[in-house]
C-alpha positions as CSV (number, residue, x, y, z in Angstrom):
1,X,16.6,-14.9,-6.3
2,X,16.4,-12.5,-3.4
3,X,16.3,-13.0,0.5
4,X,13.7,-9.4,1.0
5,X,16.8,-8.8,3.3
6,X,17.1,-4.9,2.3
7,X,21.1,-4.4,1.7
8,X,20.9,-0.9,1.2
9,X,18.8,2.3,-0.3
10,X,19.1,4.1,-3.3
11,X,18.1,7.9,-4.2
12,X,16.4,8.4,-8.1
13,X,19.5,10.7,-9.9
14,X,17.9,10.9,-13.3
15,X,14.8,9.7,-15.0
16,X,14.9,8.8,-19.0
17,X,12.1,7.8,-21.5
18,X,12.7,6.1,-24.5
19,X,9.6,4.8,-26.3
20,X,8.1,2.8,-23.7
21,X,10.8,2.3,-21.1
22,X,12.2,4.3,-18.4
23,X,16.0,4.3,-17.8
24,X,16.8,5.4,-14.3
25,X,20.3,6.6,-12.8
26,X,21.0,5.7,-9.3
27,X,22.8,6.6,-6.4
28,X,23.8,4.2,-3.8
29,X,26.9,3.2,-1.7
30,X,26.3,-0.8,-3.5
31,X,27.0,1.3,-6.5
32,X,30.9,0.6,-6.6
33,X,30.7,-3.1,-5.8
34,X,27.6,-3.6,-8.8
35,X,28.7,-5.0,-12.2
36,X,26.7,-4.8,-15.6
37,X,24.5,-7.5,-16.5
38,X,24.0,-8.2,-12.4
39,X,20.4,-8.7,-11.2
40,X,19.8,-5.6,-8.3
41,X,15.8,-5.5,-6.7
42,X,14.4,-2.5,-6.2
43,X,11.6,-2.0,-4.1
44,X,10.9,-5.8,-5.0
45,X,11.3,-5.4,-8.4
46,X,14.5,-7.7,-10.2
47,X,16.1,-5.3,-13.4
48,X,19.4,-5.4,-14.5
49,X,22.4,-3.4,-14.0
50,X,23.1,-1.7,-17.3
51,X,26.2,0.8,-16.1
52,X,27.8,1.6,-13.3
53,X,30.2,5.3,-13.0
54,X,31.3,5.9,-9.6
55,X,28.8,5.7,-7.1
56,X,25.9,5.4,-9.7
57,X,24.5,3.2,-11.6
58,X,21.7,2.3,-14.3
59,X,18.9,0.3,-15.1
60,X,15.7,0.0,-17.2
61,X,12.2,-0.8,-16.9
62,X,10.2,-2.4,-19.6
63,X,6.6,-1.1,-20.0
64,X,5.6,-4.7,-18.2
65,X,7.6,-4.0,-15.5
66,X,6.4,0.0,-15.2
67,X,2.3,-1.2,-15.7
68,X,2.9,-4.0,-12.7
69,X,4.6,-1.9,-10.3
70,X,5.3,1.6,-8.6
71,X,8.3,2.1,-10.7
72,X,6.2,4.2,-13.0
73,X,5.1,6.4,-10.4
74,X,9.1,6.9,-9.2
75,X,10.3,10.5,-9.4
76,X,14.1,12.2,-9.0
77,X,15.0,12.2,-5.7
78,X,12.7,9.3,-4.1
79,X,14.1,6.7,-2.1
80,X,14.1,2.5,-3.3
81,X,15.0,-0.3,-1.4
82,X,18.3,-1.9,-2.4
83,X,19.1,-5.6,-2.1
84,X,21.4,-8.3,-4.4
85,X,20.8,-11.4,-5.4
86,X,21.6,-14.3,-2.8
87,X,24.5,-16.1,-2.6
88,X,23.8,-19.8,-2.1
89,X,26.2,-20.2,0.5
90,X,24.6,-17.2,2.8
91,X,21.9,-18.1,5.1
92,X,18.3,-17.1,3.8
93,X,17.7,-15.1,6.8
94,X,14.1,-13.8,5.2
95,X,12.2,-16.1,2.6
96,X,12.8,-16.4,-1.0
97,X,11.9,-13.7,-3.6
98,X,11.8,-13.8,-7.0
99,X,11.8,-10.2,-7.5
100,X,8.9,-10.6,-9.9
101,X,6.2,-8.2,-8.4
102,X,2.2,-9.7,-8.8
103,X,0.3,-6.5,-8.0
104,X,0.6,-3.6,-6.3
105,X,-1.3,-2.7,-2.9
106,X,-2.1,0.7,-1.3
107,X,-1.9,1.4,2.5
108,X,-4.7,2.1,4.3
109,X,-3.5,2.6,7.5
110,X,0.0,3.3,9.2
111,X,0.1,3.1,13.6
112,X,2.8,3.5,15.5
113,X,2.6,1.2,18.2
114,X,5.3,2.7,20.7
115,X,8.1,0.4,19.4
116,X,7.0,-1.0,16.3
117,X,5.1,0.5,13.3
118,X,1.7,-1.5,12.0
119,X,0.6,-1.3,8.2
120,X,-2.5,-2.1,6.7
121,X,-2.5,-2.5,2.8
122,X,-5.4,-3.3,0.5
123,X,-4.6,-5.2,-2.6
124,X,-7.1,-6.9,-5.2
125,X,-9.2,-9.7,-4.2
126,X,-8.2,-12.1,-7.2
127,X,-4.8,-12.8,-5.3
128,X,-6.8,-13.5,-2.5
129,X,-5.8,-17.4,-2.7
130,X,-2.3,-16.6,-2.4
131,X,-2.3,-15.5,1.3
132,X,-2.5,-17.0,4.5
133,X,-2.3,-15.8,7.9
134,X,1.4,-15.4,9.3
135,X,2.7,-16.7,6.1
136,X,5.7,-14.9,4.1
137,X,5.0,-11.8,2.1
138,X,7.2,-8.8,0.2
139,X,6.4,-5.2,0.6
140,X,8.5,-3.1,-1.5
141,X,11.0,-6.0,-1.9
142,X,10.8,-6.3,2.2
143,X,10.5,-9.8,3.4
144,X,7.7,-9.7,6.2
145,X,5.0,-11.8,8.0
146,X,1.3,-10.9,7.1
147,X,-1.2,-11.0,9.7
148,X,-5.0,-9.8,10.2
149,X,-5.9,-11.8,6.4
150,X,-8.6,-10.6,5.6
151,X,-10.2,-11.2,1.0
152,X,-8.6,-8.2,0.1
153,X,-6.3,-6.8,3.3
154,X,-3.5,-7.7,5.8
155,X,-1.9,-6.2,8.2
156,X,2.3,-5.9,8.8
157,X,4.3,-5.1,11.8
158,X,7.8,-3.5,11.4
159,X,10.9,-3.3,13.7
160,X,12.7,0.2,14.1
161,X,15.6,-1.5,12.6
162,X,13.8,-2.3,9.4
163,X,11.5,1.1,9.4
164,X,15.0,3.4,9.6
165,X,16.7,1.8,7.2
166,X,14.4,1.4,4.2
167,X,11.8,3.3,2.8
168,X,9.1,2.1,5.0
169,X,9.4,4.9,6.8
170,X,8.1,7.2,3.8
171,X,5.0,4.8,3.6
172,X,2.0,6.5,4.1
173,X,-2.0,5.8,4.0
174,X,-2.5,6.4,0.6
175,X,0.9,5.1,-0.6
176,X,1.1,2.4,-3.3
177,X,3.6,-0.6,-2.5
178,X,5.1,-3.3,-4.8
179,X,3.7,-6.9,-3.5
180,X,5.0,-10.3,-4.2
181,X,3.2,-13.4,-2.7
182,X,5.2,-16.7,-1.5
183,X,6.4,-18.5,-4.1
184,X,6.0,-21.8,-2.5
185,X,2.6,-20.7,-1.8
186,X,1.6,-20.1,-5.3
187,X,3.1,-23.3,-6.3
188,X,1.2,-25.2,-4.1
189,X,-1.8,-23.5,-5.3
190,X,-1.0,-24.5,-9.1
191,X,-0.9,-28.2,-8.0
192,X,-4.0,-27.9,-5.5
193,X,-6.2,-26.6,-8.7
194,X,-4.6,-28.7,-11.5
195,X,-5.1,-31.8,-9.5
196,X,-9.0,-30.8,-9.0
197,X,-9.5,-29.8,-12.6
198,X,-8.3,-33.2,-13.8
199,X,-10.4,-35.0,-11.3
């Protein structure tokens, strides 16, 4: 579990294929304080620390993992958003994340606002159901309140503090994101169509 609290950022080192996984080598100043077999998101995504050396570390991405997100689009030298798991007796300062990505989105529009930066993704309508205006959503593992809902759009507004220090700032329009929906929302959902399909 996640807080889409963004800890740190980490910089693509090396990129390995074998069959259909990618192994990727990481920098990142969490590297020293990681340990194998701990759960790391990246860009939103939950995958497992394999090694650590130094101020590297690695992990790998399952062809379900690479068709779902951005990660197979990642190349050496691009820059992820780094956060660890929560601890359960920190404050859940954003909202909680699974770090299992449903889709991703693509930006359609990016405005600086003189203090603030505005985002406008597009994602498919069949998720549709799962958002609600100023409800909870993750961008790129970012915790973050959606506004403007529209069937297939919403809009985001990000602080200066949050645009320098992950890689929102290297969002563009065009640029594909990693998107997970509220997990309370999609529960509720669940429930909401089991209960009419019985009755």
């Amino acid at each position: 579990m996640f807080t889409g609290i963004i800890e740190a950022q980490g910089v693509i080192q090396e990129i390995t294929r074998s069959g259909s996984n990618k192994t990727f080598r990481i920098s990142s100043v969490l590297a020293p304080e990681l340990r194998v077999d701990q759960s790391l998101s990246h860009d939103g995504a939950c995958l497992t620390v394999e090694a650590v050396s130094g101020d590297t570390y690695t992990v790998t991405a399952i062809e379900e993992t690479l068709s779902k997100t951005t990660l197979n689009q990642w190349k050496t030298g691009d820059r992820v958003n780094l956060e660890r798991c929560m601890q359960i007796n920190g404050r859940l300062d954003g909202h909680i994340v699974q770090g299992h990505v449903d889709c991703t989105a693509v930006c359609v529009s990016r405005e600086n606002k003189d203090g603030s930066w505005e985002f406008r993704f597009e994602f498919p309508e069949s998720f549709s159901h799962l958002m609600i205006e100023k409800g909870s959503i993750a961008v790129n593992g970012i915790s973050l309140t959606c506004f403007g809902v529209a069937e297939n759009a919403f809009r985001v507004a990000i602080i200066p503090y949050t645009f320098e220090h992950t890689n929102a700032n290297a969002i563009q329009s065009g640029s594909d994101v990693n998107i997970e929906f509220d997990m309370i929302g999609k529960y509720v959902n669940r429930f909401l169509t089991s209960r009419s399909a019985i009755s």
